[in-house]
N, C-alpha and C positions, 0 to 999 in steps of 0.2 A: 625468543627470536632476538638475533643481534639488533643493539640500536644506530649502529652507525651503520652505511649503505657498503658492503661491501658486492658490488655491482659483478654480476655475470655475465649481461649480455648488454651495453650501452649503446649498442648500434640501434636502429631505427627499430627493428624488431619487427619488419612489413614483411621481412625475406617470404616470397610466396612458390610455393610449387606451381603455380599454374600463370600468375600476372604479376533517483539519485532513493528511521524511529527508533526509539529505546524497547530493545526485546526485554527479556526476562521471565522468572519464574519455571518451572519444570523442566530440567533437561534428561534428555533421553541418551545412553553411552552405547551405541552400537558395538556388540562382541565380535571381536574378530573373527573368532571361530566358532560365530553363532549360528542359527539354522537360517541357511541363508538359501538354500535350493540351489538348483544348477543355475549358471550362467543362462543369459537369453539367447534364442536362438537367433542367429543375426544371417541376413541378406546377405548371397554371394561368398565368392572367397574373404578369405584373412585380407589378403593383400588389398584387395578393391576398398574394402572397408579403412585400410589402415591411410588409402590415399588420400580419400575421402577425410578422414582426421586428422592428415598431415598438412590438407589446406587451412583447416579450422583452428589448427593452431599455429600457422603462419600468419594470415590472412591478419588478424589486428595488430595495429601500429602504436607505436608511442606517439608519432608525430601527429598525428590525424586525430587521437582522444585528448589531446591538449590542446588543439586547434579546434575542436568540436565543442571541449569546453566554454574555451574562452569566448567563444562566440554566445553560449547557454549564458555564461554567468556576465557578459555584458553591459545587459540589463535587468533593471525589476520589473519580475515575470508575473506576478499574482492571476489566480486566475481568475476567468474573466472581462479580463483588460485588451488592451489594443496591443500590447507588448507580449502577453501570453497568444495572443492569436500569431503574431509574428511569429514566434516559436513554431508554434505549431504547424507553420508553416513551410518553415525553418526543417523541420523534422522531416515533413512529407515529402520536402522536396529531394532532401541528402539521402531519403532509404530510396526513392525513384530512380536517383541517379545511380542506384546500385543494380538497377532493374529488374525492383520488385516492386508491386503494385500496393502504393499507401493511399489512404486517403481519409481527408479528416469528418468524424462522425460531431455534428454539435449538438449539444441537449442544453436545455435551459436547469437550471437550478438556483436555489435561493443562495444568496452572498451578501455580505456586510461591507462596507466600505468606512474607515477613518475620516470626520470630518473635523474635530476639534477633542482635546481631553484638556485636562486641567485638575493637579493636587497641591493644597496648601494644607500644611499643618498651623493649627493657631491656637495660642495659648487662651488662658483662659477666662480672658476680658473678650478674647473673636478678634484678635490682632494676628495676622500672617506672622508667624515666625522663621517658619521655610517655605518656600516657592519651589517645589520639586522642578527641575528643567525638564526632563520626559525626554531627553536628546539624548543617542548617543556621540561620542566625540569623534571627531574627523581623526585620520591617523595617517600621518605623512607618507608610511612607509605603502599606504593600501590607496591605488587611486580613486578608488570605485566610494570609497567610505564618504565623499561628502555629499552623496546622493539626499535628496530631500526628503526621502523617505526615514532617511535618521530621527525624524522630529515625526514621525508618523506611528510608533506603534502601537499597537492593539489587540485586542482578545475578539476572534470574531464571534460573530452572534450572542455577544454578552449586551445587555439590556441597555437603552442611553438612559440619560437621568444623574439627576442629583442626590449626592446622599453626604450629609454631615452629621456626624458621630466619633462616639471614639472609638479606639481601635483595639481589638485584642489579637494577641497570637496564637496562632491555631498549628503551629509545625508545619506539619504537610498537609496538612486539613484534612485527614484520614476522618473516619469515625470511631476510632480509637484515639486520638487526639484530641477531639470532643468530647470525649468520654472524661478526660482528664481538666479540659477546664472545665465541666458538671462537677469533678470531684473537689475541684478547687473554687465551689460556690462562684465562678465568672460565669455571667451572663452576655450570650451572644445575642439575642435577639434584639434587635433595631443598631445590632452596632456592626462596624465595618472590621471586618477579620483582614491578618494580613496573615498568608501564608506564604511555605517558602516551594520552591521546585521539588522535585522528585517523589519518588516512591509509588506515586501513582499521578493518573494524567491528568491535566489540567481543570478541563472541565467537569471531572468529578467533585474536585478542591473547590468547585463555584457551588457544584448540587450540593455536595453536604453542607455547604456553607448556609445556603436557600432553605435545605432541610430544616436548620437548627435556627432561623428565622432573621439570619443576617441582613443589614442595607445593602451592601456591595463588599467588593473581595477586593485585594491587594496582593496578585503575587510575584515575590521578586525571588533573583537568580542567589544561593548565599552561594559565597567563596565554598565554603567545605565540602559544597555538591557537585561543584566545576569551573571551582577559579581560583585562586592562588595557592589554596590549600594543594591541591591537587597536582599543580606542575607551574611553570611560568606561562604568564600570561600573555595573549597578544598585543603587538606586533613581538615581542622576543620570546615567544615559545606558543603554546596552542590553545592554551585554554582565557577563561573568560574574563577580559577589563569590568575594570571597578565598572563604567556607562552601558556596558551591554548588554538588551532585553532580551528575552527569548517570550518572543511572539504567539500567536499559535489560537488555534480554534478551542473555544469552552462545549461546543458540544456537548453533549452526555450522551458518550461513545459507547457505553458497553450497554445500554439500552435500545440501542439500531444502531446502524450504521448508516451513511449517503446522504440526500439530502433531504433536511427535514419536513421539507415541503413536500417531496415528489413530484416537485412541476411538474417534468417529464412524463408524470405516470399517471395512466388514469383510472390508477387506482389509489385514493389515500394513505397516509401516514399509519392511520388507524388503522385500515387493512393489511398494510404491509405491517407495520412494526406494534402494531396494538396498542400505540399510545399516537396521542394529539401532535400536532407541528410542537405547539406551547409548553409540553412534555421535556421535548428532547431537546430544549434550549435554555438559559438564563432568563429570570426575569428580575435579575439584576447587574446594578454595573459591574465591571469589574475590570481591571486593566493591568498589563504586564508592570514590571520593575524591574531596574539594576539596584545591584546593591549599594552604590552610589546615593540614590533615590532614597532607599530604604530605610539606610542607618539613620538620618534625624529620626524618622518614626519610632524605632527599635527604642533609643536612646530616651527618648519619650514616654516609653509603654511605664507603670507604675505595677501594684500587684508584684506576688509572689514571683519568687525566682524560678524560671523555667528547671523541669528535670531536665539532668545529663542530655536525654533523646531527644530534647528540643534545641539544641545551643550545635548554632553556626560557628563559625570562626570571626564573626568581626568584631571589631575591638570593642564591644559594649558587653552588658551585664544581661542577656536575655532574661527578660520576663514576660507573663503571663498576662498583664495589662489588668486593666484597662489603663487607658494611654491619658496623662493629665489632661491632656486640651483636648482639642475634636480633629479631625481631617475631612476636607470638604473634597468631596470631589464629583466632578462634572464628566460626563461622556456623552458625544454625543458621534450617531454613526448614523450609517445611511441602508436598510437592507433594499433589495432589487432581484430581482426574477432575472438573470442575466444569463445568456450562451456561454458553454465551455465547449473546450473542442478535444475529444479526443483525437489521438491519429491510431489509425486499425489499417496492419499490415498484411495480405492474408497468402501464405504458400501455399496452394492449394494439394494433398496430397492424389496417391495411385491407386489407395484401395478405394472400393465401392462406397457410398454414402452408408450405408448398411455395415459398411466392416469400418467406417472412419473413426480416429477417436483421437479429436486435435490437441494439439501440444499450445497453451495458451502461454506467451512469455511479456512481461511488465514492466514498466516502470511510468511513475507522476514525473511530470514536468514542470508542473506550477511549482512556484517558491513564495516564501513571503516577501522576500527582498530578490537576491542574484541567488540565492539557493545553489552557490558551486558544490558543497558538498552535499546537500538534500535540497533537489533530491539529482541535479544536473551532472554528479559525477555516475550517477548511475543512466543517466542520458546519454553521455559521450562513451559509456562501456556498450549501451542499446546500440548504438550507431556501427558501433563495429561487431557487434555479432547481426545485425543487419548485414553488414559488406560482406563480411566471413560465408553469409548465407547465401546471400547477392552470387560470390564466388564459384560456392559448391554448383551452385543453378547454373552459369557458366562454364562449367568442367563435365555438365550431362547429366549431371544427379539431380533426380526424383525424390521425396521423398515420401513414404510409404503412408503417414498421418500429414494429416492438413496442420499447418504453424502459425498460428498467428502470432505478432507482435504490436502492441496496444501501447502507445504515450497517453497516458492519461493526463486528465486535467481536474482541478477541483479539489484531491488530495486532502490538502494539506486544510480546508474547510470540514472534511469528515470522509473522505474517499466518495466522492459524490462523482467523479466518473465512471472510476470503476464499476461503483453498485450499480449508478443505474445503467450501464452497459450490457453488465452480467444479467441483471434482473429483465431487462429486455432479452437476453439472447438464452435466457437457460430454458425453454423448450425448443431453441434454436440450433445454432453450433456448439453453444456449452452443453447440449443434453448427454453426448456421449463422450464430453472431454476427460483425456486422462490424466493429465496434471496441469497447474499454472506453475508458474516459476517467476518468482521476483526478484526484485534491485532496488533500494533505495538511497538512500545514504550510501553507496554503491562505496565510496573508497575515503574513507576520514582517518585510515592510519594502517597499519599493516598485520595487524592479526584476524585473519582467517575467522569467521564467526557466519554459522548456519543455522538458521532454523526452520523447522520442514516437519509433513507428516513423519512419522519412521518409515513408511514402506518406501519413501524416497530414497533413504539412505545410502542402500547398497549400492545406486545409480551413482549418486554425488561423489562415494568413494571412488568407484571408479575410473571417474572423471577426473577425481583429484589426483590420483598416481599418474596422471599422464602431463600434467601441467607440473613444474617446480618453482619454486620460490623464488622471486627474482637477485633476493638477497643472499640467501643461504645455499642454495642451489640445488636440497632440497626437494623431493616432489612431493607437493603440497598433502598428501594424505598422511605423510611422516610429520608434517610438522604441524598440522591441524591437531586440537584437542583430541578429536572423535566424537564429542558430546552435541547433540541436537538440542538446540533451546525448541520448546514447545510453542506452536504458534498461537496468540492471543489474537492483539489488534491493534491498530497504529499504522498498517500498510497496507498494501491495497489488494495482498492474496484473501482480505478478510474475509470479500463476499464470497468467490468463491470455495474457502474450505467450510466457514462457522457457516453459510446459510446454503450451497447447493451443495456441497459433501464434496470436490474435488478436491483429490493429493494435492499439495502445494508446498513450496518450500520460500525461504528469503534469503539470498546471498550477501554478504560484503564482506570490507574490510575495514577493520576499525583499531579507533586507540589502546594500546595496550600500555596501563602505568602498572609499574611496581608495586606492589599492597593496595591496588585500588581494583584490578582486573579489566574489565571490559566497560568504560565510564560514556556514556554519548557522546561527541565532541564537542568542543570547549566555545565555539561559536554558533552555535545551534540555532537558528532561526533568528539570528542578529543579522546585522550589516556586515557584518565582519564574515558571513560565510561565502567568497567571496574566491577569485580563481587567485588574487594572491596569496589568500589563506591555504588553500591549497598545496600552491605550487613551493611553500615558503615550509609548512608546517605539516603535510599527510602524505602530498607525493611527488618530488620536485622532480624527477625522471619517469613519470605517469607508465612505471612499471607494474603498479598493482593495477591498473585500470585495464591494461592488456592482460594482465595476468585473471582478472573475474571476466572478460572477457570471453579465454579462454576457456575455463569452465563450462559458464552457459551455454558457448557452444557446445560442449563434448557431452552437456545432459542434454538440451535439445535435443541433438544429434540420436543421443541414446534412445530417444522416447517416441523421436518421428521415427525411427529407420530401425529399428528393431523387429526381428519376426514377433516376439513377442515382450508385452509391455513389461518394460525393467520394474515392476511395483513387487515387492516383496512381504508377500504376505505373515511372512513367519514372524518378518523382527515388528509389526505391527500387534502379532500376539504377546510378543515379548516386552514389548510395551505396556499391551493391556494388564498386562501382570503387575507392573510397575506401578503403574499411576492407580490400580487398587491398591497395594502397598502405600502409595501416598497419603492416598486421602482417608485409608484406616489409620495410620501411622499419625496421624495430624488430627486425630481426631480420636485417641485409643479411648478416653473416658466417656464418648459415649456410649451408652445402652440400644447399639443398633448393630444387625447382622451384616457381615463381610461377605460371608462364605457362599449367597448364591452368584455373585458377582467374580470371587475367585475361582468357582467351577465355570462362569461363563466361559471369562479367560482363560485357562485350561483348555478349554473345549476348542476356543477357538485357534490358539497358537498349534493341538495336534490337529486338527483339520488344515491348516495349512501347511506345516510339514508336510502332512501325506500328499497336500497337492501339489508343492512344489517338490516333492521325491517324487510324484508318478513319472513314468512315460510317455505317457497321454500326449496326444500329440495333433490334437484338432485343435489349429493356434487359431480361430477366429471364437471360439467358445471357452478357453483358454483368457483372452483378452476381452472377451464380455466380462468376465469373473475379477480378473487386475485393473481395469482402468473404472468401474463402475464399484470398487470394493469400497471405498472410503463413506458412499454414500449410504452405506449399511446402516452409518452412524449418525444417520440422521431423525427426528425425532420430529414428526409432521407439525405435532404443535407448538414446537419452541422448547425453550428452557421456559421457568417460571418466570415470569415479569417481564420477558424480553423475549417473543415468540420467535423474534427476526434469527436471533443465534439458532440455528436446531441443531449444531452438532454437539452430543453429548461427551464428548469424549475430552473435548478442550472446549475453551470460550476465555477472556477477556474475564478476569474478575470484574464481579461486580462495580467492586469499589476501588480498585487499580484500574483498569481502562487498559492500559496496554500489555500487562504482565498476563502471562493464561493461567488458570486455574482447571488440574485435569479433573475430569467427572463434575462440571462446575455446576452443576444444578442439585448434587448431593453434596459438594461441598458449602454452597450456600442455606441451602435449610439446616446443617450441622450450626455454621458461622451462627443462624439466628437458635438454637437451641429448638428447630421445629424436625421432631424425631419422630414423627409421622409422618411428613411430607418426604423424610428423606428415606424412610423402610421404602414409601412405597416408589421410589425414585433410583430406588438400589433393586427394585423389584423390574422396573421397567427396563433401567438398562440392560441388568440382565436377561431379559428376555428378547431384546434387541442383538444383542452381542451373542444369545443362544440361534438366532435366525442366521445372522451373517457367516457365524460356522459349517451351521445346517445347509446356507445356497453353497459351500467350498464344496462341504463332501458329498451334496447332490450334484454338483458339477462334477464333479471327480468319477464319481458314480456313473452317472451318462456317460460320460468319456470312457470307460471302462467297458460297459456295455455296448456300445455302437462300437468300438475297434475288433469286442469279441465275434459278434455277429457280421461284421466286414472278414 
């Protein structure tokens, strides 16, 4: 994609016919001329239908998602807060004025609040040497930046307390990492690790850290992962100053998800996720860094010099520690039982409660600061596929499935609106939903990036040929990759696909660097994410924001008003093919069988062919079989250790958090060398995956039999 704006349409873009995570791990490449089945059977003439899309893609403005923004990004939203309730407020009242009926749902859940922190390094009489400041720097060019919250960050639900010791370096605090300072005779235990960002999520980096019997964690942002190494930094280009923290919940995410309490529910923790509140949290401190911050400590560390895979970019000698002196550090937070408020937007559809099967669409609103780009760019995108909706409902269109649209709150703490929403409504509205659809990070740069069940796919493509690039001109299915990142966890489709089995997908647009690919963006849960970071550095003509807009209109669209539901069941076999390939392929030296798992897959990619090649033409038994298909894969008792995840097909590695791992519960008993628990685990799937086949071609079957006898 060109890097300079060569602009197509810089007009308003409102012309109407009628009047906001880091993915990764397994991607899936949709074949162009793969077994895709016929088209869906669609409502009405060509023409009515194409009118109907011609508003959808007039209907969002540039003027109106920059002005939507700027209003988002503000203030600081946290949720919970009086300022996040304004929002949500905010929200309910802009999709009403499009006249459709919002209104805000509040649930109580557990939240942390910053009251004080405090890091001194000191030598080794217990004299301060450095006074870490824990601020980031005000920055002339950015108004919002000298909010008071600069001097505020923190790791929620990480333990208060004091902990002085010395420090060692843990990389990314994998357990492979640890692995390496065991090899290198460093002893963690009663000392304070410092790790750095990426490769997996935060609050894992706190649990292995606790595992291996650490005081408290330290983890800071280095240049090489998304700051100077990377591109130029803010305010003169995108990524992240020497002072900027990246914030963010320590949860231990891939063990449940929502809130670890369950206020809202009256059912416990234990029930729901099979582990304690005290489980799925720190009980120790732990607090963000800049690299700023950082460096005296690094500079500090003593011990062996780190491997090549541990060494950042900043001007020091990375070692392995222990650190000559000790680092003290104090935390101290407040947790609370406190309201969030989602807003639930609901279109009601035409068909019968009996034949419905609602189209759920997303996005959080909390932030940890002004959140412009996570997650409020993907707010001010909501608002205009609201209006765009708003419109179509104005022009006489019905649409066939009920729509909802959900601003979540709580996010950014563990997805704790969304789950407990979903978990409250999945014998409700969600029982028969056929897809959710997300936004988060909705627009931090301009390359096109999806991730989604596969039976999504062939919908998304379609959608995409209809929308073009604002830059290149383009329509976006030519210039998209093709490749589907596989959904883990980090956003709020979590509950829905990993715990009640609905298709789900996550849209945006993001950075794209030269040798670096697809990197989160450069100010990520700092101060600095901010609407002039934005409008300076991702999208200064909020062309990408109309342009994802457009989109989730034209997959909505697809999925409420369709005769029958766009899920495609073929490229979901084509998939299952793959990701056994994967996880035999990642794993060729164990002494464990593939092959009943590859006959599942087989089994079920030809069962779907034949169902999507028949004739068959009874669309309400048809759309029992497409919008309920996903949930095949689900597994009543959970994965192992983590009941809450039950879909087996993907999940949130263990020890990464947000990246997915497919087959993740055969791939986890391989990880620990437990080659009975994964026989019988490759036994189960497949026997699962031989069922989901089995209900195609008994559907198929019926269907065949009832038109014969007609």
């Amino acid at each position: 994609m060109a890097s300079s704006f060569r602009v197509f349409s810089v007009a308003c873009l409102c012309v109407s016919a009628i009047a906001c995570v880091p993915l990764g791990g397994f991607e899936f490449e949709l074949e162009p001329q793969g077994p895709q089945g016929p088209q869906p059977l669609l409502r009405g003439p060509d023409v009515t239908r194409q009118g109907w899309e011609q508003i959808l893609l007039d209907t969002p403005c540039n003027r109106t998602a920059r002005k939507n923004l700027r209003r988002y990004a503000s203030t600081a939203h946290m949720a919970g807060t009086a300022e996040d309730l304004e929002m949500a407020e905010f929200t309910r009242d802009k999709i009403r004025s499009y006249g459709l009926d919002a209104v805000i749902k509040p649930m109580d859940a557990l939240l942390q609040f910053p009251v004080s922190r405090s890091l001194d390094l000191l030598d080794a009489a217990g004299r301060v040497k450095f006074k870490a400041p824990l601020i980031e720097d005000e920055i002339s060019e950015d108004p919002t930046s000298g909010t008071q919250w600069r001097n505020m960050s923190f790791l929620a639900y990480a333990a208060s307390g004091l902990a002085t010791s010395q420090v060692v370096y843990a990389n990314y605090g994998r357990p492979e990492d640890f692995d390496v300072l065991e090899q290198q005779g460093i002893n963690v235990t009663g000392r304070i690790v410092l790790a750095r960002y990426g490769e997996c999520f935060r609050g894992l980096k706190v649990m292995n850290s606790q595992d291996r019997g650490a005081a408290a964690v330290l983890i800071y942002s280095d240049p090489a992962d998304d700051g100077y190494t990377v591109g130029k930094t803010y305010p003169d280009g995108p990524w992240r100053p020497a002072t900027s923290v990246q914030r963010g919940s320590v949860q231990f995410n891939s063990l449940c998800a929502g809130d670890p309490r369950r206020a809202a529910s009256k059912l416990s923790p234990e029930e729901i996720c099979g582990h304690a509140e005290d489980d799925l949290i720190p009980s120790i401190p732990a607090i963000p860094l800049s690299y700023h911050d950082a460096l005296p400590i690094l500079k500090d560390l003593g011990g062996p010099t780190a491997p090549a895979s541990f060494r950042g970019t900043l001007p020091v000698t990375y070692r392995l520690g222990p650190s000559e002196g000790k680092v003290r550090l104090f935390v101290n937070s407040t947790k609370v039982v406190s309201p969030i408020w989602n807003v639930i937007t609901t279109i009601p559809g035409s068909l019968s409660a009996a034949d419905d099967q609602p189209v759920v669409v997303g996005n959080h609103r909390d932030a940890w600061v002004f959140g412009a780009a996570d997650p409020n760019a993907g707010s001010s995108v909501m608002l205009e596929v609201a209006k765009s909706l708003g419109a179509l409902l104005k022009a006489g269109w019905r649409p066939q499935r009920t729509i909802i649209l959900a601003s979540w709150s709580g996010e950014e703490y563990g997805l704790l609106g969304s789950t407990g929403w979903a978990e409250s409504e999945a014998d409700g509205v969600l029982k028969r939903a056929s897809v959710y659809i997300n936004t988060d990070v909705g627009v931090s740069g301009t390359m096109f990036k999806a991730a989604a069940s596969p039976s999504v796919g062939r919908s998304l493509v379609r959608a995409l040929a209809k929308v073009n690039d604002p830059v290149t001109g383009e329509p976006m299915d030519k210039v998209w990759t093709g490749k589907l990142g596989t959904l883990g966890s980090g956003s709020d489709y979590t509950v829905f696909l990993d715990h009640l089995g609905i298709a789900s997908c996550d849209l945006s647009f993001a950075q794209n660097i030269t040798g670096f690919g697809a990197y989160p963006y450069g100010v990520y849960h700092s101060i600095y994410d901010s609407y002039t970071w934005i409008e300076k550095e991702a999208d200064p003509l909020f062309l990408y924001h109309v342009t994802l807009a457009k989109i989730i209109n034209l997959l909505v669209f697809d999925f409420a008003d369709s005769d029958q539901i766009p899920i495609n069941l073929a490229d979901t076999g084509k998939a299952l093919q793959s990701y056994v390939a994967a996880v035999r392929d990642s794993h060729h030296h164990a002494a464990v069988d593939f092959s009943p798992l590859m006959v599942a897959a087989n089994a079920y990619l030809n069962a779907a062919v034949a169902f999507h090649g028949s004739d068959a033409s009874a669309r309400s038994s048809r759309n029992d079989i497409l919008g309920t298909a996903e949930r095949s894969f689900l597994d009543k008792q959970g994965l192992p250790r983590r009941k809450w995840f039950k879909h087996i097909l993907q999940a949130p590695g263990f020890y990464l958090g947000y990246a997915a791992k497919v087959f993740p519960g055969i791939d986890d008993a391989l990880e620990n060398n437990d080659l009975e628990s994964a026989r019988d685990l490759i036994r189960k799937a497949a026997a699962l995956i031989q069922d989901a086949a089995a209900k195609i071609s008994g559907a198929l079957a019926s269907q065949s039999m009832l038109e014969t006898l007609q």
